[in-house]
C-alpha positions as a printed NumPy array, in Angstrom:
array([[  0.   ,   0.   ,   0.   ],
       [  1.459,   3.532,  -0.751],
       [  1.857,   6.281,   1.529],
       [ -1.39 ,   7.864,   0.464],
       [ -2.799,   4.802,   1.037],
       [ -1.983,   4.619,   4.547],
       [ -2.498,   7.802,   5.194],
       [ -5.626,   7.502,   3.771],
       [ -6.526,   4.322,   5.648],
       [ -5.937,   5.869,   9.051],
       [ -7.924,   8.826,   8.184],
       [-11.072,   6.716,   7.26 ],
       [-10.347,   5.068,  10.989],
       [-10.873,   7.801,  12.878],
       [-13.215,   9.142,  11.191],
       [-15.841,   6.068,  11.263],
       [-14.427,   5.751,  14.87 ],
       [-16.984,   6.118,  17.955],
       [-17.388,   6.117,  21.753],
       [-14.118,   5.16 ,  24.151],
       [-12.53 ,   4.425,  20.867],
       [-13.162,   8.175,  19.418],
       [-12.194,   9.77 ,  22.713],
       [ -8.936,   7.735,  23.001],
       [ -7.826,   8.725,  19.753],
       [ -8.494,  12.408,  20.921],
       [ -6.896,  12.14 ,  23.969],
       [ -3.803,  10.643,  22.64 ],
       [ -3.428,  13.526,  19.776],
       [ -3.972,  15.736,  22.366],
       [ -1.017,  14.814,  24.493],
       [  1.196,  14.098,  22.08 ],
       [  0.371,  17.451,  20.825],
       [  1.675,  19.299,  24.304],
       [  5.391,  18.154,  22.861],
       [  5.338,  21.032,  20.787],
       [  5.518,  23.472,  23.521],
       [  8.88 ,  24.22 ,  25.546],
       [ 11.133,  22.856,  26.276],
       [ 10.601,  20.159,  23.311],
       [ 10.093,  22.537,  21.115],
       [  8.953,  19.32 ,  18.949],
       [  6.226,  20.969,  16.314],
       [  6.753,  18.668,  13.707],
       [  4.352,  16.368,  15.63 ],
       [  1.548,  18.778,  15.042],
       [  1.61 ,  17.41 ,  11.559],
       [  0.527,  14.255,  12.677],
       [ -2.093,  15.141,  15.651],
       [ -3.912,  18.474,  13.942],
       [ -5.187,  16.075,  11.157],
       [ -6.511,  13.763,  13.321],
       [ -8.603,  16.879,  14.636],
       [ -9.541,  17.659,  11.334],
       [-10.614,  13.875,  10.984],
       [-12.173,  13.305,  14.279],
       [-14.778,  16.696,  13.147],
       [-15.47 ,  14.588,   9.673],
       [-16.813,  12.019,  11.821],
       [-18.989,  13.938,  13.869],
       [-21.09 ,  14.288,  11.258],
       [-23.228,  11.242,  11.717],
       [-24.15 ,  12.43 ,  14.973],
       [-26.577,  14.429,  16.042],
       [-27.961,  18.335,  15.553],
       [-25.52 ,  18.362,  12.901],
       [-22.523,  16.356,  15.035],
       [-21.88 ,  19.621,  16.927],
       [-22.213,  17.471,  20.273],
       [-19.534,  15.25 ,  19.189],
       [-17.312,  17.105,  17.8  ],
       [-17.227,  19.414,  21.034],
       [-17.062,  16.275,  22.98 ],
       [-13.916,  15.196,  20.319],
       [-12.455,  18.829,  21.628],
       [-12.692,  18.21 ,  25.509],
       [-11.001,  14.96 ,  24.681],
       [ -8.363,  16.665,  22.842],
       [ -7.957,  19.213,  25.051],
       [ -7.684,  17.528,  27.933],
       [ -4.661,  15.195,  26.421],
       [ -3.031,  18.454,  25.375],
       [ -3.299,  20.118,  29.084],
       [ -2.585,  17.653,  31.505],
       [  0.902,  16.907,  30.308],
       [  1.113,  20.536,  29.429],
       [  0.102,  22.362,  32.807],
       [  1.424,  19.114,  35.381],
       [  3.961,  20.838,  36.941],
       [  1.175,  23.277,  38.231],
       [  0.816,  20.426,  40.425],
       [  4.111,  20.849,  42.648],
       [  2.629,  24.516,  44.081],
       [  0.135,  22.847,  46.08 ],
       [  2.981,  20.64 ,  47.528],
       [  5.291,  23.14 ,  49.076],
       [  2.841,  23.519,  51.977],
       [  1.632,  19.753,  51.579],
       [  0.039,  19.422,  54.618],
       [ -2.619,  22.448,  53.893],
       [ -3.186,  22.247,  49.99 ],
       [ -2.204,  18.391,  49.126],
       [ -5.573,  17.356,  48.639],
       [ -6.396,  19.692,  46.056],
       [ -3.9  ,  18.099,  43.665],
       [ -6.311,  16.093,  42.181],
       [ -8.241,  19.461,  41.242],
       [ -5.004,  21.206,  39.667],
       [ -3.745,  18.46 ,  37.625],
       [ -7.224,  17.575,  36.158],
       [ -9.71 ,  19.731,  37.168],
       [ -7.887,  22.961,  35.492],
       [ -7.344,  20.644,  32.313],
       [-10.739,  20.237,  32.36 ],
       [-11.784,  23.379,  32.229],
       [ -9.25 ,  24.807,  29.781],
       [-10.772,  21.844,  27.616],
       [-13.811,  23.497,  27.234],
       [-12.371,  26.284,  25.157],
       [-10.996,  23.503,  22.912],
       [-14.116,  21.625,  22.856],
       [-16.032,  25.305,  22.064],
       [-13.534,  25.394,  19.048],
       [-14.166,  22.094,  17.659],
       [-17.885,  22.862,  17.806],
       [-17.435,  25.99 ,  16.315],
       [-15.291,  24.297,  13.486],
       [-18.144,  21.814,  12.76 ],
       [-20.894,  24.638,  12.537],
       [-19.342,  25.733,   9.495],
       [-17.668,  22.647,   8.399],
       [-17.372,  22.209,   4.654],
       [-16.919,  18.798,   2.579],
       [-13.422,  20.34 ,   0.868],
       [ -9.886,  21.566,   1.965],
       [-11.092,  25.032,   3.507],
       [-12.412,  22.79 ,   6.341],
       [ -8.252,  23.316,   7.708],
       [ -9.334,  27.049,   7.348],
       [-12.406,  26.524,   9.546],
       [-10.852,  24.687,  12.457],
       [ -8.003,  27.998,  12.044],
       [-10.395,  30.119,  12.788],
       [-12.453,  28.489,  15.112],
       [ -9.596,  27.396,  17.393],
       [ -7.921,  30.022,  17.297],
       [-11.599,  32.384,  19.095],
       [-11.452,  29.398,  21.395],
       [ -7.821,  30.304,  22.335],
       [ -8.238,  33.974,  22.629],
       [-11.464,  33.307,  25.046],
       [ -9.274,  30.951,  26.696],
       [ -6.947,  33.957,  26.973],
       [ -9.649,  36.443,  28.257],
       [-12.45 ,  34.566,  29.985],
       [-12.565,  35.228,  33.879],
       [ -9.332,  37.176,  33.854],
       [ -7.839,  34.953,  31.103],
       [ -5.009,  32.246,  30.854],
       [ -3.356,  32.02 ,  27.776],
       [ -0.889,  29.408,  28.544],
       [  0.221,  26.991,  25.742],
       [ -1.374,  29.155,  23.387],
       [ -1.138,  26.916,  20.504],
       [  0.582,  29.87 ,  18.178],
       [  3.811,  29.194,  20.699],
       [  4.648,  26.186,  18.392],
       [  5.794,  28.742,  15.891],
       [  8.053,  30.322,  18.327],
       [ 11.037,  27.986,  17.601],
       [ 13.165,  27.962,  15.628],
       [ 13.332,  31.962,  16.227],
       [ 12.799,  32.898,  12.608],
       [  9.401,  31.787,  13.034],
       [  8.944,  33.583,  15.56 ],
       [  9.729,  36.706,  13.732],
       [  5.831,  36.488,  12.293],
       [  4.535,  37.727,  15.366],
       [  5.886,  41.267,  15.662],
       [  3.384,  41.705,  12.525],
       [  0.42 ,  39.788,  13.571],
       [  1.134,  38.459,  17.594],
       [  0.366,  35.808,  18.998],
       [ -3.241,  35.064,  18.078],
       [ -1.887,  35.675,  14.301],
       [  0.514,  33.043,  14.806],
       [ -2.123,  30.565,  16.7  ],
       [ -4.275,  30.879,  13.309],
       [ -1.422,  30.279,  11.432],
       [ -0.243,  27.176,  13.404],
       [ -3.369,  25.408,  13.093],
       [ -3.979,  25.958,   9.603],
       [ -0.416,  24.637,   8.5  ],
       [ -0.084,  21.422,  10.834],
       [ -3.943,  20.419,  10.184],
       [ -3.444,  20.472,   6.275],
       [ -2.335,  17.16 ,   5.686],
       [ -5.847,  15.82 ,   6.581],
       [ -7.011,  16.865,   3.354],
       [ -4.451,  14.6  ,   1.64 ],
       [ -7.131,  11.971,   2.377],
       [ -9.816,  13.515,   0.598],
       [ -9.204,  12.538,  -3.661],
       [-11.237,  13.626,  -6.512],
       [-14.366,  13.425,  -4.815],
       [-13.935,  16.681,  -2.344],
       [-11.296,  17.974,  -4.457],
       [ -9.475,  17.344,  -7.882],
       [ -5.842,  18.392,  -6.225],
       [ -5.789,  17.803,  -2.157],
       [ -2.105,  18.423,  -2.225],
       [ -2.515,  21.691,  -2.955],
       [ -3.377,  23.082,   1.012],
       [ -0.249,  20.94 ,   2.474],
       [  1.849,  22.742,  -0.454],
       [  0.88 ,  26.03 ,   0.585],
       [  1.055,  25.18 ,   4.354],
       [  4.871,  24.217,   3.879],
       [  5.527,  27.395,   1.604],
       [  3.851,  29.646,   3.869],
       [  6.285,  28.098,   6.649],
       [  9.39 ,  28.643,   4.346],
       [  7.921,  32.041,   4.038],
       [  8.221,  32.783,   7.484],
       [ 11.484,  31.292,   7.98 ],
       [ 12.617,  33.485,   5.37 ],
       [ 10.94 ,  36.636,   6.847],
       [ 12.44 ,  35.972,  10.055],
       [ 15.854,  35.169,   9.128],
       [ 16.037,  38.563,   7.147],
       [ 14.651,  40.143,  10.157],
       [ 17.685,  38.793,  12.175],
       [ 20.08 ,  39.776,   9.568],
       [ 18.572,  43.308,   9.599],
       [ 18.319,  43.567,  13.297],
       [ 21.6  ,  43.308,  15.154],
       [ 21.802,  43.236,  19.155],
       [ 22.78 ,  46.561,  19.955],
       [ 23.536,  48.341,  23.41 ],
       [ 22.376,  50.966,  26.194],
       [ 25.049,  52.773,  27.005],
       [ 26.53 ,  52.617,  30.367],
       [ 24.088,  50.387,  31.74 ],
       [ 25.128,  47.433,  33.583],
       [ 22.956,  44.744,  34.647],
       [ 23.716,  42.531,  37.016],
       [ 20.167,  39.829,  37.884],
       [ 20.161,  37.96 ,  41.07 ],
       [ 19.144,  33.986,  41.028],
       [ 19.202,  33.075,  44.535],
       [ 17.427,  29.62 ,  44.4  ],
       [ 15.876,  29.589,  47.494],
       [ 13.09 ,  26.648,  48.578],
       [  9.849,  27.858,  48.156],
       [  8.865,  27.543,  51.959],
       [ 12.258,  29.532,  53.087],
       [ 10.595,  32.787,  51.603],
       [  7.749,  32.408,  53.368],
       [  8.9  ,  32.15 ,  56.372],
       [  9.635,  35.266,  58.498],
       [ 12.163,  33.639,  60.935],
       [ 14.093,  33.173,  57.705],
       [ 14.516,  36.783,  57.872],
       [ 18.364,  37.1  ,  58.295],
       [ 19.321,  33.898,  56.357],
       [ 17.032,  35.357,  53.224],
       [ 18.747,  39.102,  53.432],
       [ 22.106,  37.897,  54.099],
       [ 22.371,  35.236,  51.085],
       [ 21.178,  38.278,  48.927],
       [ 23.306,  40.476,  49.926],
       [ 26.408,  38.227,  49.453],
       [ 25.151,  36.937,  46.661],
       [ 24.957,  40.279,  44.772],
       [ 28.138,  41.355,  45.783],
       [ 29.522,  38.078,  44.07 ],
       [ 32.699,  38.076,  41.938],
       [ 31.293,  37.103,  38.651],
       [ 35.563,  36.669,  36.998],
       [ 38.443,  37.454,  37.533],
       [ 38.028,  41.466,  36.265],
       [ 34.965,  41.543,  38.556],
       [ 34.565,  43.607,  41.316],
       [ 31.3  ,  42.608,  42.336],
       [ 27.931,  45.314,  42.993],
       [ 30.396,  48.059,  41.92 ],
       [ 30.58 ,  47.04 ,  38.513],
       [ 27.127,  47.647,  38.245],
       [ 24.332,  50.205,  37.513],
       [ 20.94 ,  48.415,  38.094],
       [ 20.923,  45.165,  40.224],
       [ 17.207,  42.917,  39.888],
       [ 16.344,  40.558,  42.524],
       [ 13.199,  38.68 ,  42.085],
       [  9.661,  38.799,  42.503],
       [  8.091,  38.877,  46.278],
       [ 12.242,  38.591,  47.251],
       [ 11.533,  38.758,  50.79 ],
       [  9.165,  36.738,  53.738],
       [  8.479,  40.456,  55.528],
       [  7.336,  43.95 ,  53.827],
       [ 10.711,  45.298,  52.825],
       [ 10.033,  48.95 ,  53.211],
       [  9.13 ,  48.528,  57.05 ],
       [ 12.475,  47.073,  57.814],
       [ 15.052,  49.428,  58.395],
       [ 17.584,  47.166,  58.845],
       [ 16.856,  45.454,  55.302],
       [ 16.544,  48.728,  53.943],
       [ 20.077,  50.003,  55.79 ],
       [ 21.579,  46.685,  54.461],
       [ 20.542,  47.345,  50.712],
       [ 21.516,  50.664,  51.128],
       [ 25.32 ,  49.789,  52.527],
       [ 25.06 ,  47.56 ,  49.461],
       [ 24.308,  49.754,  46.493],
       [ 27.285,  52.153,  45.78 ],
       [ 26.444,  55.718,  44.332],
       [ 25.026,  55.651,  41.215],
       [ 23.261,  51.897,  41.261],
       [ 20.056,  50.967,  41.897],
       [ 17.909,  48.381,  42.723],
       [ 14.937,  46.826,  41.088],
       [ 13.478,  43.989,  43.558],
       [  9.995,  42.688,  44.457],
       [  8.812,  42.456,  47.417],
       [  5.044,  42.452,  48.688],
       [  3.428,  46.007,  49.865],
       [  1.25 ,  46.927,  52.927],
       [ -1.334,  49.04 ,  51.853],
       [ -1.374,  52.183,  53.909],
       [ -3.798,  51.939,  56.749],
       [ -3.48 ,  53.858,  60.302],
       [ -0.932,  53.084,  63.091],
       [ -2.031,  49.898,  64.875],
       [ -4.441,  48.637,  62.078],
       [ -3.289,  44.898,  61.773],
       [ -2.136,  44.476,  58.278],
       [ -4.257,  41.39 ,  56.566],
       [ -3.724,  42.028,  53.062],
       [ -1.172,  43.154,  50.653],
       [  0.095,  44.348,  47.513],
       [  2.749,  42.379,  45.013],
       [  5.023,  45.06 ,  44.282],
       [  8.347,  45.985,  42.432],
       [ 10.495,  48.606,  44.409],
       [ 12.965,  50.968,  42.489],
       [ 15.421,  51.65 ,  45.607],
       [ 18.409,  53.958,  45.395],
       [ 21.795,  54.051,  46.923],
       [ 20.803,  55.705,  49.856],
       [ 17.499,  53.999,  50.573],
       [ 15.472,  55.954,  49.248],
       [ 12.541,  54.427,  47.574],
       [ 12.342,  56.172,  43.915],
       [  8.901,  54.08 ,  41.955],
       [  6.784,  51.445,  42.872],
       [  4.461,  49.024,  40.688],
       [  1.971,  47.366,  42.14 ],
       [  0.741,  44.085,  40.4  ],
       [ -2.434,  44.273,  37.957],
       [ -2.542,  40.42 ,  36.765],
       [ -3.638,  38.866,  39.978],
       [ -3.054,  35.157,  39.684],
       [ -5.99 ,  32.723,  40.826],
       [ -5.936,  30.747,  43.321],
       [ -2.053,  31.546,  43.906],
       [ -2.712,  35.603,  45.187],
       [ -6.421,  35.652,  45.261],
       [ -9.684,  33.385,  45.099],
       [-12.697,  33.55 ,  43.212],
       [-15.358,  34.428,  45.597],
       [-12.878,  35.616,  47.795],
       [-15.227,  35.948,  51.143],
       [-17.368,  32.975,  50.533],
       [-14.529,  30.556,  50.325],
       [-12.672,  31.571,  53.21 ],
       [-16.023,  31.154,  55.116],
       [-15.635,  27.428,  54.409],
       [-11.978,  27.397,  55.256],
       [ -9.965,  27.42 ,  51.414],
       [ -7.247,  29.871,  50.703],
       [ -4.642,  30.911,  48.3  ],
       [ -1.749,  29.274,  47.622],
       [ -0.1  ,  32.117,  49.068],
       [ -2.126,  31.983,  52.184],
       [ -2.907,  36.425,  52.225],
       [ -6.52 ,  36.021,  53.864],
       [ -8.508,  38.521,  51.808],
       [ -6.3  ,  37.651,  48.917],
       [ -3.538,  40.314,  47.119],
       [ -4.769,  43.926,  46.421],
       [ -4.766,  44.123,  42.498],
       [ -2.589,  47.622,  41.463],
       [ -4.978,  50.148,  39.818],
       [ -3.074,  50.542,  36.227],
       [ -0.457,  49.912,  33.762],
       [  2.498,  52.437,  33.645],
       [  6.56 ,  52.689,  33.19 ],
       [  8.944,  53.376,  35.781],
       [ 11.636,  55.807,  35.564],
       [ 15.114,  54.628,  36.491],
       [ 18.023,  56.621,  36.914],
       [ 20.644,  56.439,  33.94 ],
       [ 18.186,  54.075,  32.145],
       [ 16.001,  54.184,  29.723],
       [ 12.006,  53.987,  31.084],
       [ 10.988,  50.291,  32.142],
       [  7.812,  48.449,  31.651],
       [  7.411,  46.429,  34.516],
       [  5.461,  43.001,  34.715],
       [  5.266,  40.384,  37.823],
       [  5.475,  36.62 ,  37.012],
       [  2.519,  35.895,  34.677],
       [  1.919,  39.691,  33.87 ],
       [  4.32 ,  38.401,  31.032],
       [  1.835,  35.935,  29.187],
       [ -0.714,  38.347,  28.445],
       [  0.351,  39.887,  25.152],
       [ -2.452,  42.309,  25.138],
       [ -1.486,  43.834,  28.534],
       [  2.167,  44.468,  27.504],
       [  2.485,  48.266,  26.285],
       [  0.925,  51.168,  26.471],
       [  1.268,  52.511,  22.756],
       [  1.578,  56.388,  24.531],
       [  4.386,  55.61 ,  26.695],
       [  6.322,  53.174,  25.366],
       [  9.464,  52.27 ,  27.266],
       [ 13.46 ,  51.28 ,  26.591],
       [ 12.512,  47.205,  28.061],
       [ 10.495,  45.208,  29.75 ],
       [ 11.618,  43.539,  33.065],
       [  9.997,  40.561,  34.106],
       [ 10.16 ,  39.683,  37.69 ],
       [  9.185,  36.545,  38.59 ],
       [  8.823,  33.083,  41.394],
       [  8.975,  29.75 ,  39.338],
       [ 10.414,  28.073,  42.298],
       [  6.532,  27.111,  42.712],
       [  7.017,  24.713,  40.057],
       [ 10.297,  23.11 ,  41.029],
       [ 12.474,  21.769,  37.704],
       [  9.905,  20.956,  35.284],
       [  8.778,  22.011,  31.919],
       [  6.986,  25.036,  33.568],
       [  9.561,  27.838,  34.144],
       [ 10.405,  26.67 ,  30.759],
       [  7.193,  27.751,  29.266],
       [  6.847,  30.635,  31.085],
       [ 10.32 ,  31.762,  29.596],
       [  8.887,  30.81 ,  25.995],
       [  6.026,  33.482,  26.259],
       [  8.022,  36.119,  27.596],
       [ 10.377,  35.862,  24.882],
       [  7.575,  36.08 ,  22.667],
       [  6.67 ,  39.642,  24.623],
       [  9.776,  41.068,  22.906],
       [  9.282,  39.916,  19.62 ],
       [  6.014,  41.357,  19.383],
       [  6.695,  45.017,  20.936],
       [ 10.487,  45.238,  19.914],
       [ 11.387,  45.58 ,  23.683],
       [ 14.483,  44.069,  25.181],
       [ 13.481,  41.287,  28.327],
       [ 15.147,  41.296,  30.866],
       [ 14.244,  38.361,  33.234],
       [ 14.875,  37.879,  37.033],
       [ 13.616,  34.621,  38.353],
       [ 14.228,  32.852,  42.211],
       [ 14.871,  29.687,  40.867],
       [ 15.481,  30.266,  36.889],
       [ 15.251,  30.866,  34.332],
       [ 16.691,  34.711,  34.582],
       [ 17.78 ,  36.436,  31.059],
       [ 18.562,  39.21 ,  29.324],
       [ 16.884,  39.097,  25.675],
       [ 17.211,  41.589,  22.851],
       [ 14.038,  43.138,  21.063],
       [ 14.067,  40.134,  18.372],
       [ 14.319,  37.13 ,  21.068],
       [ 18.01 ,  36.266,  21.037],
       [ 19.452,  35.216,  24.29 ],
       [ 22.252,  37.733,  25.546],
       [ 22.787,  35.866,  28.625],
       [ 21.161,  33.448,  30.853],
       [ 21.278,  31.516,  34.046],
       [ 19.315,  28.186,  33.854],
       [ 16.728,  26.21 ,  35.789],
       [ 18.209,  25.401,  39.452],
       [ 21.089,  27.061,  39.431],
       [ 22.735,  29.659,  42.023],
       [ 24.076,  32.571,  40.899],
       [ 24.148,  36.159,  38.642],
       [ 23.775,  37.033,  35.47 ],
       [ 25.672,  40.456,  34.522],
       [ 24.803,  41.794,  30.84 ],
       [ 24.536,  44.873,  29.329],
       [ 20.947,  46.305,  28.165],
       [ 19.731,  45.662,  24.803],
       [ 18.643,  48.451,  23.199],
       [ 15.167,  48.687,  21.94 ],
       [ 14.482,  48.536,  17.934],
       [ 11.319,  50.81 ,  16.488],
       [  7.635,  49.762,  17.335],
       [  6.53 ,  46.764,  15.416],
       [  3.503,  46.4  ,  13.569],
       [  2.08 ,  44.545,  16.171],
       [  3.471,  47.187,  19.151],
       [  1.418,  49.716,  16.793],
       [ -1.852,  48.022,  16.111],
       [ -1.875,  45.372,  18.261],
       [ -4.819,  42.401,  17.339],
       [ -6.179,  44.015,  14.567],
       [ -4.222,  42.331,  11.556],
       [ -4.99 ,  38.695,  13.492],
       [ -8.994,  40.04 ,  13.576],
       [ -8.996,  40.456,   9.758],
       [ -7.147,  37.646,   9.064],
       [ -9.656,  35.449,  11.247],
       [-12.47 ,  37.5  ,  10.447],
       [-11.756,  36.969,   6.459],
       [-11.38 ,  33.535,   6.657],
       [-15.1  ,  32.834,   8.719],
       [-16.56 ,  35.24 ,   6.061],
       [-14.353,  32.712,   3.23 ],
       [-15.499,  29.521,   4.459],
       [-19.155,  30.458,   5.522],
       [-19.495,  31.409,   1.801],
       [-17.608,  28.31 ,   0.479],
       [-20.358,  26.304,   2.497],
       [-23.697,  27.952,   1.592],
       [-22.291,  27.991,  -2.407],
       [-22.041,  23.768,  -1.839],
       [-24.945,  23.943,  -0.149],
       [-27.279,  25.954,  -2.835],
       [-25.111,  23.682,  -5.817]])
């Protein structure tokens, strides 16, 4: 039998394929699907599992009101294969304090899966509702998919992880695509390209030449390579000058920065550490112009310590500064007890002095605040984080000034994923730094995600990154997503780098989701019309 054969073979399996056997199949394409994301970076394997999407929403069509049903249920299958082995590692949060928050593993591992499912399974039914009998089917599921994604992204404060576009991000040539159409550009793209080979199965009877779509999937792919690697020809890294970075990885446990006894251990191995030698040349802090230490750095509220704040002061010599996180008491009277907080970045100078502050927007939930904040902790559940009332959300979106430095955009841990709630187009900074606490998710492929998207964040707005994270992975990367240093996953240590400088606003940094709008909103309008013309022939 040839390879068409074969191909064609399997297709007709899983299409006439129903109940546990149907699901399977789904769940099976779904996980193997996950092994496109970091740190596999393995996308070829979308070629084999996006068809079998297309394939399992052929076969929906014997059931019933029109197989929508089944081919949503097909999408919670697929979904929830490509999320579990995706988001596991959100798992190992709700074991640093195992003896409070063990028994909601069960709920993280699956129960979030399931939910994010639904967004699949709302594309798949989507998909179906304007299926057609020919190729521009692949263009349906593109569309569809990708709405279910951005809802995914938005829907009760959003959580865009895994975005299926991020398959495009390596190698970085492809990634160059989304500083013209971002990331829900490149999600549309990613399904339509990896889910053409399903048509190969189709022959004369739905089309006189089904190789056509997988042709034009691969070109469009070359395309983009090509794009990008004349954008990285045309876009050398270039400099700030005079600025010196110098990130601190401390690698602390989880439960060590939580803990206020830790106090003195916490301050001291931060203070040493920053002063580190990084070679022979080296002469520690005093090489430097703008130390970072990571987000929520500290198990107290940094600002009412004056003996941390003395220390970081003896620390920093004239003319450095120091961009740290650290969480925020709100400002209430004298001998109000403090219950909740803010998660802040501090801009500190030399002397002390506290020069900016950023309060975080992007609360995360379940780790800094609950749904139905008041009504849970009447029946005894908290945050991961364990701030009754939950974290104070900042109240907007702005730059911080820092001495000798070009403006900075600052974002706290997941701030970074959003790509939406990157940049204000009116006060556009020099970079972006990204402080951040993977040390949640001990060494798995999380912090590697999570490094993924942010990279992605400078693509898209032409901003350097510049990363700080407890555990890993900190980096410095320039406006087209080049690494100019980095300190990996479980490692102790700092990073010194200069800063990148910033290349013009992209398309994307200019007009944001409106080029991915028209291209999804052209294709609907395409395929809609492809299926009433079959419809009235």
């Amino acid at each position: 039998m040839t390879l068409t054969g074969n191909l064609r073979a399997a297709g007709l399996a899983i299409i006439l394929s129903w109940g546990w056997k149907r699901a399977a199949i789904a769940l099976v394409a779904g996980a193997l699907s996950a092994l496109a994301m970091a740190p596999f970076n393995a996308w070829p394997v979308l070629f084999l599992t996006f068809p079998v999407a297309v394939w399992l929403i052929d076969g929906a069509g014997a059931g019933r009101l029109g197989g929508i049903p089944a081919a949503a249920m097909a999408g919670w299958w697929f979904g929830l294969g490509y999320f579990v082995p995706g988001l596991y590692w959100i798992g190992y949060a709700f074991l640093v304090d195992a003896s409070t928050f063990a028994w909601l593993l069960p709920f993280a591992i699956l129960g979030l899966p399931a939910y994010l499912a639904l967004f699949t399974a709302l594309g798949f039914a989507l998909a179906r509702l304007i299926w057609t009998r020919d190729a521009s089917r692949v263009i349906a599921l593109a569309a569809s998919l990708t709405l279910g994604e951005w809802l995914r992204g938005h829907v009760l404060t959003g959580f865009p992880w895994n975005t299926f576009g991020y398959a495009l991000t390596e190698p970085l040539a492809l990634a160059q695509t989304a500083s013209l159409i971002g990331l829900w550009g490149l999600t549309f793209l990613a399904v339509a390209i990896f889910a053409s080979p399903a048509v190969l199965i189709d022959g004369r009877s739905r089309g006189r030449k089904p190789w056509i779509a997988p042709v034009i999937a691969v070109s469009l792919l070359i395309a983009m390579g090509i794009f990008g690697a004349v954008r990285l020809s045309l876009h050398p890294t270039t400099m700030v000058a005079n600025v010196k970075l110098r990130i601190m990885q401390p690698n602390l446990q989880q439960d060590v920065r939580f803990n206020y006894s830790a106090k003195a251990e916490v301050m001291q191995k931060y203070l040493t550490l920053s002063d580190r030698a990084s070679g022979p040349q080296s002469t520690g802090v005093r090489d430097v112009s703008i130390l970072i230490w990571p987000e929520s750095a500290f198990p107290f509220f940094l600002t009412r310590e004056a003996d941390a704040m003395a220390q970081i002061a003896e620390l920093l010599p004239k003319g450095t500064v120091l961009i740290t996180g650290s969480v925020r008491a709100p400002d209430v009277p004298p001998g109000v007890r403090i219950t909740r907080a803010y998660n802040s970045i501090y801009v500190i100078d030399h002397d002390g002095s506290v020069l900016s502050i950023y309060d975080k927007l992007h609360l995360v939930p379940f780790g800094e605040f609950l749904p139905f904040q008041d009504w849970l902790e009447k029946i005894g559940l908290e945050q991961l984080t364990k701030v009754q009332g939950g974290f104070i959300p900042g109240t907007r979106r702005r730059t911080m000034d820092i001495p000798n430095a070009p403006r900075a955009l600052p974002l706290i841990c997941y701030e970074a994923i959003f790509p939406g709630d990157v940049a204000e187009r009116d006060d556009r900074p020099g970079w972006i730094v990204n402080l951040t606490n993977d040390g949640w998710f001990g060494i798995s492929t999380g912090p590697y995600q999570h490094l993924q998207q942010a990279r992605l964040r400078a693509i898209e707005q032409g901003l350097p990154v510049v990363r700080a994270a407890n555990t890993g992975i900190s980096a410095v990367i320039d406006p087209i997503g080049r690494f100019v240093a980095r300190l990996d996953l479980g490692l102790e240590g700092v990073l010194d780098s200069p800063l990148p400088s910033a290349i013009p606003p992209t398309i994307y940094s200019r007009v944001g989701d409106i080029p991915a709008a028209i291209i999804i909103a052209a294709a609907l309008v395409f395929v809609i019309r492809r299926r009433v013309a079959k419809r009235t022939a």
